[in-house]
C-alpha positions in Angstrom: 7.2 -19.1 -8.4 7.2 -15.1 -7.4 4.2 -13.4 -6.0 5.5 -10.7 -8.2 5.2 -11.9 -11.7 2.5 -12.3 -14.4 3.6 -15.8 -15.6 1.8 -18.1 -13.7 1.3 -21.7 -14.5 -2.4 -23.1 -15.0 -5.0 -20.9 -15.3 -3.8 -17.7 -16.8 -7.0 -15.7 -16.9 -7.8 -13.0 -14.7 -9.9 -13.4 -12.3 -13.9 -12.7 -12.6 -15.6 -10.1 -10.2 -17.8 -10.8 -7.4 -20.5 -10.8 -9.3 -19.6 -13.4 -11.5 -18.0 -16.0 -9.2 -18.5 -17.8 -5.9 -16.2 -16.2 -3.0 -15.8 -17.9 0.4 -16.9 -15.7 3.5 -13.2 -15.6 4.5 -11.8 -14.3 1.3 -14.2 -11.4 0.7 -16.8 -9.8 3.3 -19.4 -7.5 1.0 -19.9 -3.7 1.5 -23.7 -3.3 3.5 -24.9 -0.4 1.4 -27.7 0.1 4.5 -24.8 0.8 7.2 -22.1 2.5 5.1 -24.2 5.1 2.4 -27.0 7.6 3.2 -30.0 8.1 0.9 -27.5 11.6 -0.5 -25.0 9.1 -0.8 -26.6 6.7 -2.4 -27.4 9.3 -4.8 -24.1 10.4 -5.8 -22.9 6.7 -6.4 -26.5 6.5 -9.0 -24.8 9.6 -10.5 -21.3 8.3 -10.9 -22.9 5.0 -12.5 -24.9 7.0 -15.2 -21.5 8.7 -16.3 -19.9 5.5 -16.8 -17.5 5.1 -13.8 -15.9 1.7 -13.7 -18.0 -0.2 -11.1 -14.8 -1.3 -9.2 -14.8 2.7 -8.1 -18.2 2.5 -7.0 -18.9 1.6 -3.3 -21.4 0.0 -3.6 -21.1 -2.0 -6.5 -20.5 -5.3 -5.7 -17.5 -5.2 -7.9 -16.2 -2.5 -5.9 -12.2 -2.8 -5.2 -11.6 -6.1 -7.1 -9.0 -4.3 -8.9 -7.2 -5.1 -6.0 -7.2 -8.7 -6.8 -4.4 -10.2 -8.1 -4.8 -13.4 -10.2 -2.1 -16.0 -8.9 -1.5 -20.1 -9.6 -4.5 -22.0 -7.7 -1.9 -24.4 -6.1 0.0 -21.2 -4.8 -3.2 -19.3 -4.0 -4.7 -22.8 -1.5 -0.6 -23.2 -0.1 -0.6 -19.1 0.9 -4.1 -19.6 2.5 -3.6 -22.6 4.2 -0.5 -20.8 5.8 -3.1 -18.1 7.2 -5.6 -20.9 8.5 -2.8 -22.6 10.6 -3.1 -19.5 13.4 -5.7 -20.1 15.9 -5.6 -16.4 16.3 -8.6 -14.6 14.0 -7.2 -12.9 11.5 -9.4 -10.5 10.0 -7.3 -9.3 6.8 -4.4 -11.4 4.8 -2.3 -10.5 2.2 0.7 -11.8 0.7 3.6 -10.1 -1.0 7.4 -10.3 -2.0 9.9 -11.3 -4.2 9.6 -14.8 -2.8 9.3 -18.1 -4.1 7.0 -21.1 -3.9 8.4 -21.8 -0.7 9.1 -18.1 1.0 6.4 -15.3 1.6 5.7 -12.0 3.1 2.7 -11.4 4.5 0.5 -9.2 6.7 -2.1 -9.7 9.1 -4.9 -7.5 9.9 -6.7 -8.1 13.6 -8.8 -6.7 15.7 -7.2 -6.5 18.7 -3.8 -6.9 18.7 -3.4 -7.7 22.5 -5.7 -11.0 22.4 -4.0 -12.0 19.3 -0.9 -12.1 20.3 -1.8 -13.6 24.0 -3.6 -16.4 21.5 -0.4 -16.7 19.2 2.3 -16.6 22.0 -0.1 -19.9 23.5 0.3 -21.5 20.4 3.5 -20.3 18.7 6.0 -19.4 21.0 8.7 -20.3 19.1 7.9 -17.5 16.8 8.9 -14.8 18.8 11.8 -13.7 20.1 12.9 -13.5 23.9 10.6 -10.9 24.0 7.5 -12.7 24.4 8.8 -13.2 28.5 7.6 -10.1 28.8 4.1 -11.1 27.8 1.7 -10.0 25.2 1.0 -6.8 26.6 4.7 -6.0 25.9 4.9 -7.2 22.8 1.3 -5.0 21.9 2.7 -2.3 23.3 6.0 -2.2 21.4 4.1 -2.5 18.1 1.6 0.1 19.0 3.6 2.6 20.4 7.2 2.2 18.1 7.4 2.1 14.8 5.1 1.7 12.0 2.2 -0.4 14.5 3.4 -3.9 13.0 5.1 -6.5 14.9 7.0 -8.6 12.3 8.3 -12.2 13.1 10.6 -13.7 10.5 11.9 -16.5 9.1 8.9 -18.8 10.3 8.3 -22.1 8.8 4.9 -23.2 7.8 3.8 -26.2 5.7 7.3 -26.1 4.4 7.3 -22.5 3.6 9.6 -19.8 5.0 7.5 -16.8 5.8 7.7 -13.1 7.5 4.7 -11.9 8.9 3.8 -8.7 10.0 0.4 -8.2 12.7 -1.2 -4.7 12.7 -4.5 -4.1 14.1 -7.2 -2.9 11.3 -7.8 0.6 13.0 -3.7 1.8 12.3 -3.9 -0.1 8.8 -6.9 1.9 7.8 -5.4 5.5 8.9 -2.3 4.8 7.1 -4.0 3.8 3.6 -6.1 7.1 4.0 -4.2 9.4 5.9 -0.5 8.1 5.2 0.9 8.8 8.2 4.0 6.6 8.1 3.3 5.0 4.4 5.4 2.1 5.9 1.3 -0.2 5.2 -0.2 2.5 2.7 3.2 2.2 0.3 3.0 -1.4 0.7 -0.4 -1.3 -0.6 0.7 0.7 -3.8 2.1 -2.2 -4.7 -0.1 -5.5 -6.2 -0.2 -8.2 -3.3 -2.3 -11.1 -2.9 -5.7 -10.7 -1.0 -6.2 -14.1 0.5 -8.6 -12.9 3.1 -10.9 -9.6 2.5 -12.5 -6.8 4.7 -14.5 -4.6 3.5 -13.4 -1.7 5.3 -9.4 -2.1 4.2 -10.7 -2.8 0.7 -12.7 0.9 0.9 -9.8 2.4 2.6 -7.2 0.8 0.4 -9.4 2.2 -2.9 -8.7 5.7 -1.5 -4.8 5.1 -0.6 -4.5 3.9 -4.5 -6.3 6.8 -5.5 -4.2 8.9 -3.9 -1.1 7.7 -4.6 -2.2 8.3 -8.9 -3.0 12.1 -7.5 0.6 12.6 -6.3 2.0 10.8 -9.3 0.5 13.2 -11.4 1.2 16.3 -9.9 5.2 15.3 -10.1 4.9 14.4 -13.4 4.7 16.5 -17.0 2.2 16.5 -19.4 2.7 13.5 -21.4 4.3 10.5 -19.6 4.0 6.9 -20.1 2.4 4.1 -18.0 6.1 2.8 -17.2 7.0 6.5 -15.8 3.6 6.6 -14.0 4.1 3.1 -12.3 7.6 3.4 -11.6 6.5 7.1 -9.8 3.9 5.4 -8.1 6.0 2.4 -7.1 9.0 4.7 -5.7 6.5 7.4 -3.5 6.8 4.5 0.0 11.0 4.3 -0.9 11.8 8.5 -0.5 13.9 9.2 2.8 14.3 4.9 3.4 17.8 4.8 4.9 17.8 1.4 3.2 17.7 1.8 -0.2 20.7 3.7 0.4 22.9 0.9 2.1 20.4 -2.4 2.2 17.9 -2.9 -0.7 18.5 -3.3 -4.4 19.4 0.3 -6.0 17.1 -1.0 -9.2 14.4 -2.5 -6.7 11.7 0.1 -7.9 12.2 -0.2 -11.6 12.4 -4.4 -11.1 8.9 -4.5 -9.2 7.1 -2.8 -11.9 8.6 -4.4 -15.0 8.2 -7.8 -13.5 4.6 -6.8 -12.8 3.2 -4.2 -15.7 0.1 -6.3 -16.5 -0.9 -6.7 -12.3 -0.1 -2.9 -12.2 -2.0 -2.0 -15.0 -5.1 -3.8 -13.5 -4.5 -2.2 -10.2 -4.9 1.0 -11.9 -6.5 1.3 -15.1 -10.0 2.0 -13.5 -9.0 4.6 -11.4 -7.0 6.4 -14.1 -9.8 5.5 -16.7 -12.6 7.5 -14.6 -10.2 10.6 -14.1 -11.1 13.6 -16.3 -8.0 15.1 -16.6 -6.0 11.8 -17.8 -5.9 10.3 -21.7 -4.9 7.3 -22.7 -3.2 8.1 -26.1 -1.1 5.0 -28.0 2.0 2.7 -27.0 1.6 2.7 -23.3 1.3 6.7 -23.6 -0.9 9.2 -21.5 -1.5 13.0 -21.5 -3.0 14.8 -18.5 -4.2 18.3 -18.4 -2.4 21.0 -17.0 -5.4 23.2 -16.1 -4.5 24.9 -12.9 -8.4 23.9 -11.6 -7.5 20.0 -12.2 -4.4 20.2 -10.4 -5.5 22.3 -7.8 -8.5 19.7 -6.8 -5.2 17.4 -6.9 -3.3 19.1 -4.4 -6.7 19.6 -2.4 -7.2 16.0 -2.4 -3.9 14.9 -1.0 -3.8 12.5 1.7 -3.8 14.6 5.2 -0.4 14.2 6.6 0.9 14.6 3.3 -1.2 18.1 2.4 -0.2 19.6 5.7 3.7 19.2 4.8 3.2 20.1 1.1 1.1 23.6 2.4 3.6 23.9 5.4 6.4 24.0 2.8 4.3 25.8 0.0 3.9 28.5 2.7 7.8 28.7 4.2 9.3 28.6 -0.1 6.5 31.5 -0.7 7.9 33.3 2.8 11.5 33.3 1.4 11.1 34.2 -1.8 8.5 36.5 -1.0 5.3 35.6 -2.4 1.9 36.6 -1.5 0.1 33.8 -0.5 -3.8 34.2 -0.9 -6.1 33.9 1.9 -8.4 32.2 -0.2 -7.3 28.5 -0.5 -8.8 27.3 -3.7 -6.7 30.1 -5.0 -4.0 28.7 -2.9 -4.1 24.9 -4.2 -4.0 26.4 -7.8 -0.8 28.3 -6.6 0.9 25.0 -5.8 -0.3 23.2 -8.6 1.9 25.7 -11.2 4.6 26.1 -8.3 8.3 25.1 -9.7 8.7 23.7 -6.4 6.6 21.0 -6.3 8.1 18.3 -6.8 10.5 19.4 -4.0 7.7 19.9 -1.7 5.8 16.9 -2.3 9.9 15.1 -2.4 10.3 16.2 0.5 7.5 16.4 2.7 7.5 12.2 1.7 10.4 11.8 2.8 9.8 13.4 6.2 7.0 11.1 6.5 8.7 7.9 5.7 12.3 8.3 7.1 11.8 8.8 11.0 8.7 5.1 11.0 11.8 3.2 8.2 14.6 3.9 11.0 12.4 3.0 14.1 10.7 0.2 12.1 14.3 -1.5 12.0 15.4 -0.5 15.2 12.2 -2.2 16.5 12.9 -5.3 14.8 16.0 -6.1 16.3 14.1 -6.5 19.4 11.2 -8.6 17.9 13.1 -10.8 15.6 16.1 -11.0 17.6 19.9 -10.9 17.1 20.6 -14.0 15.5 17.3 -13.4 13.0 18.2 -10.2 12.5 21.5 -10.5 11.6 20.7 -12.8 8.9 18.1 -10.6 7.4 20.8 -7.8 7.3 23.2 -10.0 5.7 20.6 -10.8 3.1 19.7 -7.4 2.0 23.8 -6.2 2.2 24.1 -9.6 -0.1 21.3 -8.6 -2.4 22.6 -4.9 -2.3 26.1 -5.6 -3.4 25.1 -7.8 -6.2 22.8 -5.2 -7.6 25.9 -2.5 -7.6 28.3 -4.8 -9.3 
């Protein structure tokens, strides 16, 4: 049974919000509208409710972000979360993901403090890690910390009878990458439906931003009228420009496989946030229009996610040098400018794939260390097999 499919077995329906169901204190912790939103704040959220904004876009609605759950088999759903409770170690956030089967899963932890975690884990799973762990847990932080993406993966683990990967990032270098995108090796994960099986309040805000984003920069690279197939497949291909793997590694048709086995989870993931845009329609047959106002766009290109606006203006700025075009000083003006450039799509292309292409190399480099030779040799062989079939 895939964690990436819409035909479950059992209970098909989608799953209620908050508001309407019992949650567990482990599977979902509720935004404190006291310690996150000032009285202005507050405010603005009253304002976006009287205009008719989808409460899961709202934070402080107590729907907020449940477009991010996925509805999944109940028998699946207790196996993937009994996996999580086996680690003494707290973990804080959970999610599950992957082309896997009943029996195989990816997932990813979110902790607190990565050091005591993996001093805790190392007591109690050593036979997770790889040589490595002689070194100590202060090694083993410090390599995720300091190389890489800032998540330590151990594979090909069994649990319960289940063959799992997981990944352990601490919840600070999750959040910046879901809001600032500064390797997109979490935030382009999370573009993607997964399985929440245990909730933070704090990811789910950050994570409603990263999805946000990642609509914004599909639109700008897109024309006029596009479908919802074009938008997900744009969206679902932004964490995979510059990946030396899906060169030589991953399936060439992985992007376009992901969303057609999952249109209905993507179209929940989304719909809100597209819904509540003024400068999107949804016309007939899966079809949508956006404006091409230079204002809307602008905002868009305003809005990007910081690591990725300072490339697309650094680039803007060296493409307007060469073919010598005043830039204005005034950079409203100047968003609109990049909005109707013909270069856009190269500079957003491009400024991507700087991002992702220097964290994808290190990320594997890294994990020949923490999964080890013989590990890591099979995963290679696995993705070469996977890759060859798919070329055929």
């Amino acid at each position: 049974m895939s964690l990436e499919t819409n035909h479950f077995h059992g209970n098909s329906q989608m799953p209620l919000p908050p508001s309407m169901q019992k949650k567990t204190a482990q599977e979902t912790t509720p935004l404190k509208n006291n310690e996150l939103f000032s009285d202005e704040t507050r405010k603005r959220l009253e304002r976006l409710r009287q205009h008719h904004f989808h409460p899961t876009n709202i934070p402080d609605s107590p729907d907020f972000g449940t477009n991010q759950y996925m509805n999944i088999n109940e028998e699946l759903k207790q196996q993937l979360k009994d996996v999580v409770s086996q680690f003494n170690a707290p973990v804080r956030y959970a999610v599950a993901y992957g082309s896997g089967v009943f029996q195989q899963a990816d997932f990813i932890f979110g902790v607190s403090h990565p050091g005591h975690w993996h001093a805790l884990n190392m007591q109690q799973n050593p036979h997770h890690y790889s040589s490595i762990r002689l070194l100590g847990s202060g090694a083993v932080t410090l390599l995720q910390e300091k190389i890489g993406a800032g998540v330590y993966f151990n594979p090909y683990v069994q649990i319960n009878g289940m063959n799992i990967k997981y990944g352990v990032v601490s919840i600070d270098k999750l959040c910046k990458d879901l809001i600032d995108w500064e390797t997109l090796y979490l935030a382009g994960r999370m573009h993607k439906p997964v399985k929440i099986l245990r909730d933070d309040s704090r990811v789910r805000l950050a994570n409603q931003v990263n999805l946000t984003e990642a609509v914004r920069v599909a639109l700008l690279t897109l024309p006029e009228n596009f479908t919802e197939q074009e938008l997900f497949d744009r969206i679902a291909g932004i964490s995979y420009k510059g990946d030396f793997r899906m060169i030589v590694g991953e399936n060439p048709n992985k992007v376009q496989n992901i969303v057609s086995s999952q249109m209905e989870n993507f179209h929940r993931l989304y719909y809100g946030l597209l819904d509540d845009l003024p400068n999107v329609t949804t016309l007939n047959d899966g079809k949508l229009q956006q404006s091409d106002n230079p204002r809307f766009r602008g905002l868009m290109v305003k809005k990007l996610p910081k690591t990725l606006y300072d490339k697309v203006i650094r680039e803007h700025r060296r493409y307007a040098s060469q073919k010598n075009i005043d830039v204005p000083e005034d950079m409203s003006v100047v968003y609109e400018q990049i909005a109707q450039s013909d270069a856009l799509r190269y500079y957003i292309d491009k400024s991507l794939t700087e991002i992702i292409a220097g964290t994808a190399i290190t990320q594997s480099i890294k994990g020949i260390f923490t999964a080890g030779t013989i590990k890591t040799g099979r995963y290679a062989g696995e993705k070469l097999g996977k890759w060859w079939s798919a070329k055929k």
